[in-house]
Steps between C-alpha positions, in 0.01 A plus 500: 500500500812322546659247787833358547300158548238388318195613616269237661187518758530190779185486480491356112230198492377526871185619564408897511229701660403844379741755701757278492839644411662300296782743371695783638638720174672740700880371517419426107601746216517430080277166495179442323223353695235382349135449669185285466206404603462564881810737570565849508731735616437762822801725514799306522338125556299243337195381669253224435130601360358144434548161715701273331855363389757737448664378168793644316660451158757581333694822518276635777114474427321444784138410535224352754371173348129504637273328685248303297199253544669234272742249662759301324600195716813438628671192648534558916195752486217460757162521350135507653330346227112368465385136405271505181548107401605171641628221343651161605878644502435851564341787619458745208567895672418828392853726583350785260803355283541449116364165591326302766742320719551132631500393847586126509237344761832357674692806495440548885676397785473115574272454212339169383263362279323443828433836628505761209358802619139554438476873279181627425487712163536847604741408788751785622878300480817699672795282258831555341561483133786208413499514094406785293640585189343642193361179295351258771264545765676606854482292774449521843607364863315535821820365679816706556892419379528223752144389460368618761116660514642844661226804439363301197136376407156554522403855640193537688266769558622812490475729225714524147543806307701567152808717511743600208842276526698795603277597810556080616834493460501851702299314760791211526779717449767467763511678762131472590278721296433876693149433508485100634764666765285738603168332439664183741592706748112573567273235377503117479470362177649251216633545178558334175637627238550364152765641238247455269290781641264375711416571893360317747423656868350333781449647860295404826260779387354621159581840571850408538483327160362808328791744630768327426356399180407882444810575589711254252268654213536851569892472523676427157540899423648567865830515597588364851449825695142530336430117558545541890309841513205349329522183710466741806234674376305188436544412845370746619225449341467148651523700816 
């Protein structure tokens, strides 16, 4: 099939849902298109199987990079990540990365020798990753650009769940995620959500915690029309 300009989706490297059309073929004659994993054609479109980044490469092969358990960090990424050491300089913090990750016992805002925060081994941190590349430990910051504390720290209570990568960055994808929208617009809860692929929910009641956790879990295979019909039905259930 063949098009007086090239032919390329707009939604190449942004985040798809299955039903998602991400190509229209029928202005397009005499050009080759060639699909992957998560893609395949209904009729005169392409539409999204899998959740995941649309990637392309060269001439036209198109493909849904999935969503996976392992995380490779990234500088500006926001990680929940779990204490398993201390030491005199750092926290050492599981971001189910390559390697465990520093947190610099002064990396938070108005730090001092004289009131490093006491972390327990085991201790749930909300932080954003400042060095990562692919030979040294990454590091961490529980303070934002301007060194400020913002939504970063210790997370209490609650309850923290595993995701793939793809479903978190679904969850902070902009605008808000279907199913927060709609799960917001009913119950009162809070959120944190690492790019690493972990969850943490917390709500004035534990049956609040369980939906929307339940909810989070059961979504990665939904598109947004399927995410706010389940979200209803669990509701209901509330109800």
């Amino acid at each position: 099939m063949e098009s007086k300009k090239p032919l390329r989706s707009a939604f190449v490297d942004d985040y798809v849902v299955p039903g998602d059309v991400v190509l229209d073929l029928a202005d397009m004659t005499n050009q080759t298109i060639k699909l992957g994993a998560g893609l395949r054609q209904d009729c005169d479109t392409i539409q999204v199987t899998s959740a995941g980044r649309l990637r392309l490469s060269k001439p036209n092969k198109y493909w849904v990079e999935n969503s996976q358990k392992r995380y490779i960090p990234s500088v500006e990424d926001t990680v929940l990540g779990i204490v398993v050491d201390t030491k005199p300089d750092n926290f050492l913090v599981d971001i189910k990365g390559p390697s465990v990750a520093f947190l610099p016992v002064l990396s938070f805002e108005g730090g001092t020798r004289r009131n490093i925060p006491k972390f327990e081994i085991g201790t749930l941190i909300y932080a954003r990753v400042v060095k990562a590349n692919s030979i040294m430990n990454p590091e961490l910051s529980c303070m934002d650009a301007i060194g400020k504390a913002a939504e970063f720290g210790q997370l209490k209570n609650g309850y923290t769940f595993e995701t793939s990568t793809g479903l978190a960055r679904m969850l902070l994808s902009s605008p808000t995620c279907p199913l927060l929208e709609a799960l917001g617009k009913k119950l009162s809860f809070e959120i944190a959500v690492g790019l690493n692929g972990r969850v943490w929910v917390n709500a004035p009641s534990p049956s609040n915690v369980i939906l929307v956790s339940e909810a989070i879990k059961q979504s990665e295979s939904f598109n947004r029309i399927q995410q706010r019909s389940m979200v209803e039905k669990l509701l209901a259930k509330l109800a």
